[in-house]
C-alpha positions as CSV (number, residue, x, y, z in Angstrom):
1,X,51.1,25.5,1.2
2,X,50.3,21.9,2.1
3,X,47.8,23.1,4.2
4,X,45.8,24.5,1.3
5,X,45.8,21.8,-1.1
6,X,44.6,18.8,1.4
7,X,41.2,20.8,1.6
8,X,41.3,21.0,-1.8
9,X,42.3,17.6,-3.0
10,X,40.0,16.0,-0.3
11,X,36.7,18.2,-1.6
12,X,37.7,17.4,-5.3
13,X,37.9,13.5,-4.4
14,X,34.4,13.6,-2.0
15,X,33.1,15.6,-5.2
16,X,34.0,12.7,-7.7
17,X,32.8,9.8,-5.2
18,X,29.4,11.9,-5.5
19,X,29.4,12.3,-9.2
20,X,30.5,8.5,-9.7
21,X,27.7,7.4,-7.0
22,X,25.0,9.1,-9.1
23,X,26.4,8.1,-12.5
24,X,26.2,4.6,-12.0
25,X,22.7,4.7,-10.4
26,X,21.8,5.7,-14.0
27,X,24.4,3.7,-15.7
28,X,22.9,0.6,-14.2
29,X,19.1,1.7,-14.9
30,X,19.3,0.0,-18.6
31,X,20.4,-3.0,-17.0
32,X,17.8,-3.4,-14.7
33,X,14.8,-2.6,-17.9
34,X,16.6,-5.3,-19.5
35,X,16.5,-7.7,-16.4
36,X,13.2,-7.1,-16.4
37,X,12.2,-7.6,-19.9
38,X,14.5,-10.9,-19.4
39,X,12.6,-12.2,-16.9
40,X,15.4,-11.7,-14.3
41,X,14.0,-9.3,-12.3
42,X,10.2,-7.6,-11.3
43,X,9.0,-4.5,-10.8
44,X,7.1,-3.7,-7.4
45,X,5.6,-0.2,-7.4
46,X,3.5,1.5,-5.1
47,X,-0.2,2.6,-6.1
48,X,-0.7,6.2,-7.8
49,X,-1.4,9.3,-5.9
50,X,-4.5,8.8,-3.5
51,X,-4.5,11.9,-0.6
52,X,-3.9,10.9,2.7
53,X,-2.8,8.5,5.2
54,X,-4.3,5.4,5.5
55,X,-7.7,4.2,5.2
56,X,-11.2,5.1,7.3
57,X,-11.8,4.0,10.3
58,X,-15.1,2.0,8.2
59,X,-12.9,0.1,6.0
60,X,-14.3,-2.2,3.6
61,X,-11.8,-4.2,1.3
62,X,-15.2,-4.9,-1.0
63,X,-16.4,-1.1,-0.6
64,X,-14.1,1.4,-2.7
65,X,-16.3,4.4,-0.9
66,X,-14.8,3.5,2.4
67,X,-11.0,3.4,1.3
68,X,-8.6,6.3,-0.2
69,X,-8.7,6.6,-3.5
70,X,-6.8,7.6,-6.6
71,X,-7.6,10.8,-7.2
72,X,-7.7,12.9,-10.9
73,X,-3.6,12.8,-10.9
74,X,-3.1,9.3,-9.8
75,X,-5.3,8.3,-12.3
76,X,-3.8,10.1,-15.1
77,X,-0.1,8.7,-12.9
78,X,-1.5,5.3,-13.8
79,X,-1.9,5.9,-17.5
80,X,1.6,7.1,-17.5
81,X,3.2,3.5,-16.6
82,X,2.1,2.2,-20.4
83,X,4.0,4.5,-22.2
84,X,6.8,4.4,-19.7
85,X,7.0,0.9,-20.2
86,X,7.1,0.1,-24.0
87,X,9.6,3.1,-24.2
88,X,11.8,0.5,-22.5
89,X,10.9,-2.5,-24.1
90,X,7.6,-3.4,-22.1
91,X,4.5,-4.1,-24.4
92,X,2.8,-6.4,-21.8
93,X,3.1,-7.9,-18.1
94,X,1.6,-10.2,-16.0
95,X,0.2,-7.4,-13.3
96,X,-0.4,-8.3,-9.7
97,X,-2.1,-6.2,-7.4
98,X,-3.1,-6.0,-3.7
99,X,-7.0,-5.7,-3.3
100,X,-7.1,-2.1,-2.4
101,X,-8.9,0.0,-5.0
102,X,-6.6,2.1,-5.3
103,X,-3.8,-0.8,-5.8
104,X,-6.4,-1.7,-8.6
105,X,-7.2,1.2,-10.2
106,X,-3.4,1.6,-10.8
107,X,-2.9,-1.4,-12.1
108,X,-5.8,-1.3,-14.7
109,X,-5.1,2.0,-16.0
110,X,-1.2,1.1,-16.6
111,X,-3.3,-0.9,-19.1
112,X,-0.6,-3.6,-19.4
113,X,-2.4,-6.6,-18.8
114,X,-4.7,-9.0,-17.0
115,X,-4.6,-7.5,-13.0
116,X,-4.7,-10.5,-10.9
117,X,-4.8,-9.6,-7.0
118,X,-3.0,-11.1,-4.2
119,X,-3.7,-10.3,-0.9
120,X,-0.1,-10.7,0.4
121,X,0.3,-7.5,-1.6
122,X,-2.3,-6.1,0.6
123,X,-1.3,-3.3,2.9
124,X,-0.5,-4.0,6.5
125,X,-0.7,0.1,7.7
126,X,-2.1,0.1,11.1
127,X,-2.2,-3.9,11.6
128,X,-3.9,-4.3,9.1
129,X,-2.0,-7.5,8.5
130,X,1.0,-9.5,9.2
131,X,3.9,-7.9,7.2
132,X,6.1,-10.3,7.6
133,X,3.9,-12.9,6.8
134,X,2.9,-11.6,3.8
135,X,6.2,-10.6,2.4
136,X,7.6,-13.9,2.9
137,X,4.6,-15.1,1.0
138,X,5.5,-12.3,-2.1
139,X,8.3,-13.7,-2.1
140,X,7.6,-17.2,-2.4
141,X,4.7,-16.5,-5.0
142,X,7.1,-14.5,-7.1
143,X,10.4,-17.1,-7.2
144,X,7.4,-19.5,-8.3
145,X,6.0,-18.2,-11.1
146,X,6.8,-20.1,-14.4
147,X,9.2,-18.2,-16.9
148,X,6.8,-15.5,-19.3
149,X,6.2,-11.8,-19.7
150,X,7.4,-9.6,-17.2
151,X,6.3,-9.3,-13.5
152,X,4.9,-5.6,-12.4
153,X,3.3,-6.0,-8.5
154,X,1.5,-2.9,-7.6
155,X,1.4,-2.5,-3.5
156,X,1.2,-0.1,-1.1
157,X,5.1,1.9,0.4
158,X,4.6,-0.4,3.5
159,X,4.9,-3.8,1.5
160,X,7.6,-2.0,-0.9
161,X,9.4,-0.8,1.7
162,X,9.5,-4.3,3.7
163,X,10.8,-6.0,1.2
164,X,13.1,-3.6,-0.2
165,X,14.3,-1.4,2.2
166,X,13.2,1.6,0.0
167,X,10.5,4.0,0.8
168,X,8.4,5.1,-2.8
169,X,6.6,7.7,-3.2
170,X,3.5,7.3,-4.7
171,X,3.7,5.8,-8.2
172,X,6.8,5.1,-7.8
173,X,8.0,1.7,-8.7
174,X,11.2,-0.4,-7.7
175,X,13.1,-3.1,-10.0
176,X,14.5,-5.9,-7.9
177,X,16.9,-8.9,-9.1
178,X,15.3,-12.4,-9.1
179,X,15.3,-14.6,-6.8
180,X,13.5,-12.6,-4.5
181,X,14.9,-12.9,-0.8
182,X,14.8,-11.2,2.4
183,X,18.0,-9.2,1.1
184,X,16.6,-8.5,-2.1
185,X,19.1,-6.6,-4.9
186,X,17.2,-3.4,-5.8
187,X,18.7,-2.5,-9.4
188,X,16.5,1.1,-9.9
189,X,14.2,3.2,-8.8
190,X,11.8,4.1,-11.5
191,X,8.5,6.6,-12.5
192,X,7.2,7.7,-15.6
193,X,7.8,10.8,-13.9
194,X,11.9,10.6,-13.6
């Protein structure tokens, strides 16, 4: 008889840890919108859908024809981040982007502000650039910003997932405690598509 209940009691109690894990992932998501909005966090997401891997062999950082692109839906993914964002609070940001075009084109259709780039957002696929360099200097650029609106960086999954350990998909965006450190706290993942 004992034999039948330890299965039993040891599936209902892995069950529960699995419910609880995934309940307070979204228990904790208002409190990382409000860290946000309180200036105690930032939001790093990757750029809308653009097909593909990579960029051409041709690159040009100043040439949009010789990178990938946002196509129809990652534009339309971009629009999506306003509304998103004042649903939780968010009327305005101070946006940062890398220089891709895509990484811009996301940012200036979320529509939530001035887009100023920084190249240490810049991807660093295929040696393109020093990663760690660069997200040591994210890092130091964000923990010195003065107090105001909230943060949003818009980046690429290799910057995002440097610095957070997580992997986005496209569009999707990451909220991360403040300070920012090489052991950052993630609080959420988010998408207007969730």
């Amino acid at each position: 008889m004992k034999t039948d209940i330890v299965p039993t009691a040891f599936f209902a109690l892995i069950l529960s840890l699995v419910l609880i894990a995934t309940g307070t992932a979204k228990a904790d998501e208002p409190d990382a919108w409000e860290a946000l909005r309180d200036g105690q966090a930032v939001l790093m997401l990757r750029h809308a859908l653009a097909p593909g891997t990579g960029d051409p062999a041709n690159f040009d950082i100043n040439d949009c024809s010789t990178q990938r692109n946002l196509n129809a839906m990652g534009r339309e993914q971009a629009r999506a981040w306003k509304p998103f964002l004042e649903s939780h609070g968010i009327t305005e940001a101070r946006v940062f982007s890398s220089q891709w075009c895509r990484c811009l084109d996301t940012a200036r259709g979320m529509n939530m502000g001035e887009v100023t780039e920084w190249p240490s957002l810049n991807s660093f696929f295929g040696n393109r650039g020093d990663g760690s360099a660069q997200t040591r200097q994210t890092i130091s650029l964000v923990n010195g910003l003065e107090v105001g609106a909230p943060v949003i960086l818009v980046s690429h999954q290799v910057n995002t997932t440097a610095l957070t350990g997580v992997y986005p998909s496209s569009n999707e965006g990451v909220i991360i405690g403040l300070p920012l450190s090489d052991d950052p706290r993630v609080l959420a993942r988010v998408s207007p598509e969730s």
